[in-house]
N, C-alpha and C positions, 0 to 999 in steps of 0.2 A: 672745776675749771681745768682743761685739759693742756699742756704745755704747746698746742698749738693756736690756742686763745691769747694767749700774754705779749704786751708790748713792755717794753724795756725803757724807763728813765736812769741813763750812767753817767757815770765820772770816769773821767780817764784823766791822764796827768803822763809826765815826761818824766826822765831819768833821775831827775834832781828834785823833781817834786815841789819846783818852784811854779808852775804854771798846771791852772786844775780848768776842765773843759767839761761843760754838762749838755748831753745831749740827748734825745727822745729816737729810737726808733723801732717799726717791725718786724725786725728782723735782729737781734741782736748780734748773731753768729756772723750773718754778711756784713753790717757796722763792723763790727770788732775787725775782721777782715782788711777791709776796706783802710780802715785808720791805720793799721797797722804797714800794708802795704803802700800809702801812701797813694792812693788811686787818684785824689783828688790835688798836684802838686802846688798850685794855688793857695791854699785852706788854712786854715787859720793853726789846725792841727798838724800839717806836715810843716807848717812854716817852724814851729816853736817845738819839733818833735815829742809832739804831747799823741804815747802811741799806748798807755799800758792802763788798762781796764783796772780800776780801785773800787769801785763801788757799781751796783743797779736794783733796779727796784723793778718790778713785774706789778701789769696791772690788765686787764680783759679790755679794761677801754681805751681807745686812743685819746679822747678827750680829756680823760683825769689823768692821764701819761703826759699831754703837751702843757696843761695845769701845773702838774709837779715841777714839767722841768720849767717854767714862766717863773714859779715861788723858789727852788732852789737857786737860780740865775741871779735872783736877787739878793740872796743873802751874800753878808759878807764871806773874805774866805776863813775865818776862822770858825766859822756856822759849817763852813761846807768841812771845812778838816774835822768837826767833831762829829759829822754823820759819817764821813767814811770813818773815822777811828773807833765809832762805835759798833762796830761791823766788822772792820778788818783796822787793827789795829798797827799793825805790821806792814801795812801799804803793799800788801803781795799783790803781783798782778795777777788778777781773775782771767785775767785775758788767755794766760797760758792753761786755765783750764777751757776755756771754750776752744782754742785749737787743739787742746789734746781731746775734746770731746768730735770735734770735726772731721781729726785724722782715726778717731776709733770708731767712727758712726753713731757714737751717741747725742739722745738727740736732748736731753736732760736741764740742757740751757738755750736750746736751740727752740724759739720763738717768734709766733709771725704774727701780730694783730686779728680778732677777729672781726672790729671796727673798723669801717673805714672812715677816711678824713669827711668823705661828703655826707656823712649822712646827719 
């Protein structure tokens, strides 16, 4: 599976790590972007400044991608803090490796679905 196959199930979370946000998408690099810059002023994300990438999982399908994040949605947040802290334990944000992966052309996290939703 080549890293242009992978769609992205994340957690991102705010400064204080009081509000955690689970989201599905093709593109991880342009999400991560996106949240960060606050593209969408509305959003439930820029409202609660929930901008710094803690966890994601890669997967080839879109369907077990929108699955995953439908079952992690529903657990509680103490489910959700033990799958990011079993991984990243330190709550670093990942995010600051996808833009340092952005601004050096690497493409190592950089992932676009090879499913699409209609099919």
């Amino acid at each position: 599976m080549s890293d242009m196959d992978q769609c992205a199930v994340y957690l991102l979370t705010n400064r204080h790590q009081t509000v955690l946000y689970v989201g599905v998408t093709s593109n991880l690099h342009k999400r991560v972007a996106e949240h960060i810059a606050g593209v969408h002023p509305s959003s439930f994300t820029r409202r609660y400044n929930v901008d710094r990438l803690v966890y994601f999982e890669l997967t080839a399908d879109i369907r077990a991608a929108i699955a995953r994040e439908k079952q992690i949605k529903k657990w509680s947040r103490w489910k959700k803090v033990a799958l990011i802290e079993a991984v990243n334990p330190m709550w670093k944000d990942l995010g600051e490796e996808v833009r340092a992966d952005l601004l050096s052309g690497d493409s190592s996290t950089r992932r676009s679905c090879g499913a699409s939703r209609s099919e």
